[in-house]
C-alpha positions in Angstrom: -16.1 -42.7 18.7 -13.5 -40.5 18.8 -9.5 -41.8 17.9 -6.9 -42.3 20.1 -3.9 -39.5 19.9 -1.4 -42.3 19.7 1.8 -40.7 19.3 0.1 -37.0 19.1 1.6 -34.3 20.9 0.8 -31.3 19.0 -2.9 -29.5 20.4 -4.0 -28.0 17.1 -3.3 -31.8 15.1 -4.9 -33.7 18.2 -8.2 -31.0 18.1 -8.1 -31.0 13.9 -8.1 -34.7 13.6 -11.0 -35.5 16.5 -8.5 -37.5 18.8 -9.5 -37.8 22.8 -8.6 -34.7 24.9 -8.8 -34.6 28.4 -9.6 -31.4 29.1 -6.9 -29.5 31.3 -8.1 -25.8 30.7 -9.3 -24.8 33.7 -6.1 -25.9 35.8 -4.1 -24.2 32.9 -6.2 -21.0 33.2 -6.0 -20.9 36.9 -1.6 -21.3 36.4 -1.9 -18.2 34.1 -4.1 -16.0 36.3 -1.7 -17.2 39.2 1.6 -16.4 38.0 3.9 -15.6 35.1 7.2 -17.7 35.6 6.7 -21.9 35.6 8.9 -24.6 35.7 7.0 -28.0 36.2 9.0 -31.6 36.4 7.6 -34.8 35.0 8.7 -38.4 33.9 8.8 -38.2 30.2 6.0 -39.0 27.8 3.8 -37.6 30.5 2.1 -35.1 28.6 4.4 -32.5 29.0 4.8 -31.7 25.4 1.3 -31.6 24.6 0.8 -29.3 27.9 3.1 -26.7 26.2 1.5 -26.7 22.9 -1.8 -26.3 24.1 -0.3 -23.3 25.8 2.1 -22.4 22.9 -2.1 -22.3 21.0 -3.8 -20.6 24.2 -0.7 -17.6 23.3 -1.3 -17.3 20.2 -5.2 -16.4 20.1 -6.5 -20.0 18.4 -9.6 -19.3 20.2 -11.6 -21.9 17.5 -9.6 -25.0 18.5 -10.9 -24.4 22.1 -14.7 -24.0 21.5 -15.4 -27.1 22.9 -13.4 -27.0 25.8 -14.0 -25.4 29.2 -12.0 -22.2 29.0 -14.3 -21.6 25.9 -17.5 -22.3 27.6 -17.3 -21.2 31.2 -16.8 -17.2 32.3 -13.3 -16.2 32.3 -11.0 -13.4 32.4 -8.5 -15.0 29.2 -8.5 -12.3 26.8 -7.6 -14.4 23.3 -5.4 -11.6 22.7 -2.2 -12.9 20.1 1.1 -13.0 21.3 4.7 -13.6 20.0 5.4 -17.0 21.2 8.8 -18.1 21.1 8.7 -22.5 21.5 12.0 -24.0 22.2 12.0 -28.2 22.6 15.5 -29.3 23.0 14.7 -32.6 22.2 14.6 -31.5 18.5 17.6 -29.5 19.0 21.4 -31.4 17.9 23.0 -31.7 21.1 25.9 -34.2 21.1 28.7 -32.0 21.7 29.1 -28.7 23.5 29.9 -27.0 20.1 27.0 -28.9 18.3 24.4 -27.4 20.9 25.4 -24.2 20.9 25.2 -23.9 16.6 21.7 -25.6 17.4 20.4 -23.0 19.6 21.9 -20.3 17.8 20.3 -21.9 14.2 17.2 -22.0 16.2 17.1 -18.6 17.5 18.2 -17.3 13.8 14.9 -19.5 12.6 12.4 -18.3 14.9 13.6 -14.7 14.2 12.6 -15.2 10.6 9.4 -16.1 11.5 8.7 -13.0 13.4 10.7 -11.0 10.4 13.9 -10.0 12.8 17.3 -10.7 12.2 19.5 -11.8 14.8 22.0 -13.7 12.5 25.0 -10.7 13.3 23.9 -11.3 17.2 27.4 -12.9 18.9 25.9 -16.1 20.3 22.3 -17.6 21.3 22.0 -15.8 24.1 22.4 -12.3 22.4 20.4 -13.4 20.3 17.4 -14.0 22.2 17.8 -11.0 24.2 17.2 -9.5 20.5 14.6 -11.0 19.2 13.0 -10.6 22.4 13.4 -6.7 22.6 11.8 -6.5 19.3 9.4 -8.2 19.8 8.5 -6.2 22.5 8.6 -3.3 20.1 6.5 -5.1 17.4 3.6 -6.4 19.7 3.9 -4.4 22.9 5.6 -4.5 26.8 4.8 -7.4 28.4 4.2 -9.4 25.6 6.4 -12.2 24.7 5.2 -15.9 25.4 8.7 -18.3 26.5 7.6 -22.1 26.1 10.9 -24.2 26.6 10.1 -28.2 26.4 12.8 -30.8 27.8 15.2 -28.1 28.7 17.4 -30.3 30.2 17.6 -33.0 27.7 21.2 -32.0 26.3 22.3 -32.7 30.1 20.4 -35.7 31.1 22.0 -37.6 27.5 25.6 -37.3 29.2 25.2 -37.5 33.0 27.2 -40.8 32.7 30.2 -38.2 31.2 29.7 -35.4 34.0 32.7 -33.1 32.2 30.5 -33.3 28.9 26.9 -32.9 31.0 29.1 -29.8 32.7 29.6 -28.2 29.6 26.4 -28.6 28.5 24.8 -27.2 31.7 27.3 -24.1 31.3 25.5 -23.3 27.3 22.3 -23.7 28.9 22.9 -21.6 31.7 24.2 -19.1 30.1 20.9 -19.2 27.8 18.2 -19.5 30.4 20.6 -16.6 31.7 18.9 -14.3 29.4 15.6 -14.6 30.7 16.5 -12.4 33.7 17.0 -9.3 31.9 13.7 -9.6 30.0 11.2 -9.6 32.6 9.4 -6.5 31.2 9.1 -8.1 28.1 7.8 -11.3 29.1 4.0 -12.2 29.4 4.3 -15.7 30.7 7.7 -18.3 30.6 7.1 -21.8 31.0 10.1 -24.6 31.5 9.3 -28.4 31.5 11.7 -31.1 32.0 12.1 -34.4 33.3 14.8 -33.3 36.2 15.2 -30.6 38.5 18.6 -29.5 38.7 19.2 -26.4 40.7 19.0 -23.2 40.1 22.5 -22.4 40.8 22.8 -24.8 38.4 21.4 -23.9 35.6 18.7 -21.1 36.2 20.6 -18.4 38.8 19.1 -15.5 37.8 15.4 -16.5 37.7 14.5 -16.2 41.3 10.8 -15.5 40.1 10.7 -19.1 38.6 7.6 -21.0 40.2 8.9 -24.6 40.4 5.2 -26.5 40.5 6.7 -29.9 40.3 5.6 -31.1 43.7 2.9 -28.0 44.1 -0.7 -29.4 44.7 -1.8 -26.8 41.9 0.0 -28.9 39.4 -1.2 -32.4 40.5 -3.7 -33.5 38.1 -1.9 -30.7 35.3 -0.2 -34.2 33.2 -1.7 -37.6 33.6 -5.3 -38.7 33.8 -7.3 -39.0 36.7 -9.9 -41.1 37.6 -13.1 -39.4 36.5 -10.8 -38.6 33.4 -10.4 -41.9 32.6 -13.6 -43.1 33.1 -15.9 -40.2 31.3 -13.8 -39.8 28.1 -12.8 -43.3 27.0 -16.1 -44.6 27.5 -16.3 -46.4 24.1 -12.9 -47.3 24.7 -13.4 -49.2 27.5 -16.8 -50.6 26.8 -15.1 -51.9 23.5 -12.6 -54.0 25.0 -14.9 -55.3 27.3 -17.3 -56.8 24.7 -14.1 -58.0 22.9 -12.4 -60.3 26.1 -16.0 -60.7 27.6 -15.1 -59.2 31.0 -17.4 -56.6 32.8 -16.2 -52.8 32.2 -15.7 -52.7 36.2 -13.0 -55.3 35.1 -11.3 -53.3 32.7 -11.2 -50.1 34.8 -9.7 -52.8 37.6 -6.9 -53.9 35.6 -6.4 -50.0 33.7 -5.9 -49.2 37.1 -4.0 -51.8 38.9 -1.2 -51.8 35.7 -1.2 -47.4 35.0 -2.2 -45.7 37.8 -0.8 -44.7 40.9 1.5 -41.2 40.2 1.0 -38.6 42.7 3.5 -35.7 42.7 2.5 -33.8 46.0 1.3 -33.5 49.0 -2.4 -33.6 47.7 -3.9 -37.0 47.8 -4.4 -36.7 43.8 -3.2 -39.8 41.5 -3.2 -40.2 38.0 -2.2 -42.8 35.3 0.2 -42.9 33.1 -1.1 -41.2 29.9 1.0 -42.8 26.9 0.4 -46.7 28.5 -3.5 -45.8 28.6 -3.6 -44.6 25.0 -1.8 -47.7 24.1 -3.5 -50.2 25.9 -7.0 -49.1 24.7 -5.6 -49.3 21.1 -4.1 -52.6 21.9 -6.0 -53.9 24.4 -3.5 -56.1 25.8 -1.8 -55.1 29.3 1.9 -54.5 29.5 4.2 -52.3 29.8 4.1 -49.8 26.8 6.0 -46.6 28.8 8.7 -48.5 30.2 9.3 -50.6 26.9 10.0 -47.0 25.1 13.4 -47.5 26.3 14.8 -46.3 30.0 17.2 -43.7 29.8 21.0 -44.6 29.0 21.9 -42.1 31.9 19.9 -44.2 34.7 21.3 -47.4 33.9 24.3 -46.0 34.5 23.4 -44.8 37.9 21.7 -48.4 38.8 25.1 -49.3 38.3 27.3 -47.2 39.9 25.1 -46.0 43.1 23.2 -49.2 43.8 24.0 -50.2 47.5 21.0 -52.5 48.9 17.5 -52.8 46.7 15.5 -51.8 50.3 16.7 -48.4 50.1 15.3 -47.7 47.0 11.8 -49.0 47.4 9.6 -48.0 50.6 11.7 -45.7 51.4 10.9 -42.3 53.2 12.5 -38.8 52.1 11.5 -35.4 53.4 10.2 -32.6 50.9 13.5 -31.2 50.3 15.1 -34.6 49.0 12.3 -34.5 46.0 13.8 -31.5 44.7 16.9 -29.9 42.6 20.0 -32.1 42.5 23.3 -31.0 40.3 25.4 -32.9 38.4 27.9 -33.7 41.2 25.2 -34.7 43.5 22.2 -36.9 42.1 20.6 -39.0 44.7 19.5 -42.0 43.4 16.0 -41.4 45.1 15.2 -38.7 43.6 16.8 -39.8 40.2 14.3 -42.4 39.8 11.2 -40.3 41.6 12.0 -37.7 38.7 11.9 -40.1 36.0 8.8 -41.8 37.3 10.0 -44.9 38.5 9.3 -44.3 41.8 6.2 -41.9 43.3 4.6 -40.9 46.3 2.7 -43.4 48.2 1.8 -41.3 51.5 2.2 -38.0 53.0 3.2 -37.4 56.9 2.1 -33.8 57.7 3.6 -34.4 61.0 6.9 -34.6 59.9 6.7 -33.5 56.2 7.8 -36.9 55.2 6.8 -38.5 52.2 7.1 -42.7 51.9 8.1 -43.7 47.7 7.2 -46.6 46.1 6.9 -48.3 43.0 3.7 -46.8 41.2 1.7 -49.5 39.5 2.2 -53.2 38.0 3.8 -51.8 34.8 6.5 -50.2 36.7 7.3 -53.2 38.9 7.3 -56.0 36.7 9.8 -54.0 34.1 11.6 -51.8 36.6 12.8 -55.3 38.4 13.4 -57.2 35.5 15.5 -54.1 33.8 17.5 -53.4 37.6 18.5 -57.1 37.6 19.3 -57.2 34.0 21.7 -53.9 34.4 23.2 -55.4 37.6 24.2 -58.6 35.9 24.9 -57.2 32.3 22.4 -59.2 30.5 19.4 -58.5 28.3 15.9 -58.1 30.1 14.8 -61.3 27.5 17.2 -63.3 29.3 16.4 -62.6 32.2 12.6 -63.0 31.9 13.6 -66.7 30.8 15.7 -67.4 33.7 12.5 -66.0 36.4 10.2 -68.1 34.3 12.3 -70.9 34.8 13.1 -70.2 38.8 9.4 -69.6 38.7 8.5 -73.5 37.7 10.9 -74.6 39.8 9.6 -73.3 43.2 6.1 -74.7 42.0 7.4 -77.9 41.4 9.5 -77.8 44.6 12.8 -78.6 42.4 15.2 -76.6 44.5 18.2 -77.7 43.0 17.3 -76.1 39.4 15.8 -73.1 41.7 19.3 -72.1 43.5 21.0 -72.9 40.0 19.5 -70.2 38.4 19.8 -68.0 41.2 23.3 -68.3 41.1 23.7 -67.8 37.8 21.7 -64.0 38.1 23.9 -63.9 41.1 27.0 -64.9 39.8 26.7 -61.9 36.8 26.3 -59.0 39.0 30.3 -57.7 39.2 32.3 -58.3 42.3 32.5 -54.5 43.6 28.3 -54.4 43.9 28.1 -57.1 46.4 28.6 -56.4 49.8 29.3 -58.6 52.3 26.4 -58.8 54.2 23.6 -61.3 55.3 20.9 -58.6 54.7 22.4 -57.8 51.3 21.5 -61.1 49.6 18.7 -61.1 52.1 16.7 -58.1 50.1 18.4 -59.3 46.6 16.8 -63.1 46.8 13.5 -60.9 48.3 13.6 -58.8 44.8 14.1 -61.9 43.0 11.5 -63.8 43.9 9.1 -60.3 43.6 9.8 -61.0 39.9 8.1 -64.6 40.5 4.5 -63.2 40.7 4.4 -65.7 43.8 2.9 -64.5 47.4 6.6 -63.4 48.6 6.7 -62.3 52.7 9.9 -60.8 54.4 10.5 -60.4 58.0 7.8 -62.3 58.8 6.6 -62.1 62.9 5.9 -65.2 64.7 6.4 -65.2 68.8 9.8 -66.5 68.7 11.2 -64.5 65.8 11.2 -63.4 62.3 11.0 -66.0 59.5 13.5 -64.1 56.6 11.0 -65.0 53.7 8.3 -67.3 53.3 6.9 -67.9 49.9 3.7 -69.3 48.9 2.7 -71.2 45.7 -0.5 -73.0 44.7 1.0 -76.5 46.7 3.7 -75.3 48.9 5.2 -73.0 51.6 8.8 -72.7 51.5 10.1 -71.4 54.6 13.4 -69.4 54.0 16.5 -68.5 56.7 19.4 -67.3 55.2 23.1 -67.1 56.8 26.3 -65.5 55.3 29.4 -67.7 55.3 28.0 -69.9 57.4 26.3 -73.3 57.0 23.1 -73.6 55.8 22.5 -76.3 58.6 22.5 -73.6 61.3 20.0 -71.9 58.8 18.0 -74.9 59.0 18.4 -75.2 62.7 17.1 -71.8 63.3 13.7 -72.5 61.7 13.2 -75.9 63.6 14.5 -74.4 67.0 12.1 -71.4 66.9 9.2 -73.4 64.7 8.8 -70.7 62.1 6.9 -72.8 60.2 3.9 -73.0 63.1 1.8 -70.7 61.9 1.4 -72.1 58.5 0.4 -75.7 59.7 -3.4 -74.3 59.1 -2.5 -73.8 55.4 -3.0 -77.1 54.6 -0.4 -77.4 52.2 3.1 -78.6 52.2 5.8 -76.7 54.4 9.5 -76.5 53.1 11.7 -75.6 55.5 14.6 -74.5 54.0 18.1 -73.3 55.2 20.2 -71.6 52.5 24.1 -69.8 52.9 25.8 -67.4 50.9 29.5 -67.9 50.8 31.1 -65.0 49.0 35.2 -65.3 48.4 36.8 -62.7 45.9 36.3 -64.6 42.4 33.1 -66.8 43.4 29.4 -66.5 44.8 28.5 -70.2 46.3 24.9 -70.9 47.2 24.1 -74.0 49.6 21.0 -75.4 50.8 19.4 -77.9 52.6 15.6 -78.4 53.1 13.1 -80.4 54.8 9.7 -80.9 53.8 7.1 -81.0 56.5 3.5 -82.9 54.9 0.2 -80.9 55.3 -1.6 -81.7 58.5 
């Protein structure tokens, strides 16, 4: 059985120690025999790394680590020929200050110039001195024949997007380097940019009009991740391993692989794949939960849940047209596409018609830990306390003890700052919705009867609480509502016990007060 390449993101390690590789060859011969120029966006610890060392091997004529793979065993036109590849991965490159990053890149330009045997050390700044070591390298190897691989080229932005006059000077370093590129094109063989955002090219890329973006390209749609058939044909012993160890049925496992990692789809294409570091983990550890999102979310989106959160409903479900998936700058970051970028959010449907795509959350992992983590960032607390407090709301409703039930809700309520409520019935509508989401319970919204909507019913193992909710008003006329228009009709067949219950949100400056009154109707 071949090992897991847990934490492996280096091709030639992975291939030398016998890990697992999902073969991606054929989709990365058909990107070189299609083009030259490449920039591809994905969430991180995607793949993205290994992606461009396998290409940074493929370059560099490694023909023997690719014998058992298919661009070594079907016909071809890929030459093996060795080129000069220069590999940049910001992520390994200092970056806290504007001064820091630029004596990183110029240290790293002066380092992969003595590898080639070139000194660019006198050369005024990075820039210079890649447009040096990439004009002799052209002399040393040939026209044409310099290989660009740039990993998480816009990491030294994305750590200070909270700071946008730091993120701003470190967009106007990188611009300036990726600059460069534009006056080396007959140098070039093949330049490849990967990141985790898209910012524009006005932004940061302005003279590389050539530049491919196959973020959202059906070419690129299977290029990270694992598909399906992936899954299924290469982790075989994997799979069949865990299932002999819980005593399930592998049908079972693939089920609940699926259910918690898969679910990404980047185009138009009706292609998904899983996420590729939770997989790795979970067959290793063979317990389900959320191994990518527990590998910390980026500083720079909490910061934006905080500052650009209006009303939870128009993050999730909603619909965006092509254009709001792509580039943003650093004055302008939609939330939306913030969180599609980073892989909180993916495509769940495509409308040719109108070129509309619909978002939503992409599998379990991401819901249970993107909630928690949103409501925990709202109210300034610590996702542990927060999984207490839903644990606890989540007994409560079973038992039917709504007093402890609102209690807690208040308290979550009562955390999130002043300035992020809004005055609204359907704001506290869709936050007590996202809530109780969290609850693992059957939770419906906007329920249809023939007399109305019922605002939220929810349904544990003995009863059916039947929620209308009013804003500074009494939760009697809440109550009312629900009795006058007999919301609770069409669960009478349930044969469990219906709750009707009336609740009010009363929001002065300093305080968030939560009434209710119930009545319980017994199972017919």
């Amino acid at each position: 059985m071949k090992k897991l390449p847990l934490g492996i993101q280096t091709f030639a390690k992975l291939i030398d120690q016998n890990c697992v590789y999902i073969d991606k060859t054929r989709e990365i011969y058909n990107l070189i025999e299609k083009g030259s120029y490449y920039f591809l966006s994905r969430p991180r610890r995607f793949g993205k790394s290994l992606l461009v060392s396998t290409l940074k091997e493929l370059f560099s004529g490694r023909k023997e680590l690719f014998k058992d793979l298919w661009i070594c065993k079907e016909k071809n036109n890929f030459a093996w020929a060795k080129h000069p590849v220069l590999h940049f991965d910001f992520s390994t490159i200092s970056r806290t200050t504007p001064e820091i990053l630029s004596a990183g890149l110029a240290w790293t330009m002066d380092r992969l110039g003595n590898d080639f045997d070139i000194d660019v050390k006198n050369a005024p700044a990075p820039s210079a001195k890649l447009k040096a070591l990439v004009e002799e390298l052209a002399k040393k190897y040939g026209p044409g024949s310099v290989v660009i691989l740039v990993d998480e080229y816009d990491k030294p932005i994305l750590d200070h997007l909270h700071n946008k006059e730091l993120a701003d000077k470190q967009r106007a370093i990188l611009s300036d380097f990726y600059d460069a590129f534009k006056g080396l094109d007959q140098h070039i063989k093949f330049l490849f940019l990967t990141g985790v955002s898209k910012f524009s090219k006005t932004s940061i890329f302005s003279g590389l009009n050539n530049l491919y973006d196959i973020s959202n390209s059906p070419i690129a749609a299977t290029l990270v991740g694992y598909t399906q058939q992936e899954l299924e044909l290469s982790f075989v012993p994997h799979i069949k391993q865990i299932a002999q160890t819980q005593k399930k049925s592998t049908d079972t496992v693939l089920k609940n692989i699926k259910e918690w990692y898969n679910g990404y789809r980047f185009s138009s294409k009706n292609e998904h794949v899983y996420n590729p570091y939770s997989v790795l983990f979970y067959l290793d550890e063979k317990e389900l939960k959320s191994y990518w999102f527990e590998t910390g979310t980026p500083t720079f989106l909490l910061h934006f849940l905080r500052d650009k959160y209006t009303a939870i409903e128009n993050m999730i479900n909603s619909k965006v047209n092509v254009s709001s998936l792509g580039s943003f700058t650093i004055d302008n970051i939609p939330l939306t596409t913030l969180l599609f970028q980073t892989g909180y959010l993916t495509i769940k449907a495509f409308n040719i018609n109108t070129r509309h795509y619909r978002l939503g959350l992409p599998n379990k992992e991401v819901t249970i830990a993107f909630e928690q983590q949103l409501l925990a960032t709202l109210a300034y607390t610590h996702v542990s306390e927060v999984e207490n407090v839903i644990a606890n709301m989540r007994s409560h409703l079973n038992n039917n003890k709504l007093d402890l039930f609102f209690e807690d809700l208040k308290t979550l309520l009562a955390n999130i700052p002043y300035h992020l409520h809004i005055k609204q019935e359907k704001y506290y509508h869709s936050i007590f919705q996202f809530m109780c989401s969290m609850l693992g319970l059957d939770v419906q919204s906007e329920v249809a009867t023939d007399k109305g909507r019922i605002d939220v019913a929810i349904v544990t193992k003995k009863y059916i609480h039947v929620l209308e909710f009013k804003f500074n008003a009494s939760p009697e006329i809440a109550l009312e509502q629900i009795e006058k228009k007999k919301y609770y009709q069409k669960y009478r067949t349930k044969n469990k016990s219906i709750i009707l219950v009336g609740v009010s949100f009363n929001r002065t400056k300093d305080d968030l007060d939560i009434q209710y009154v119930s009545k319980k109707l017994n199972a017919e």
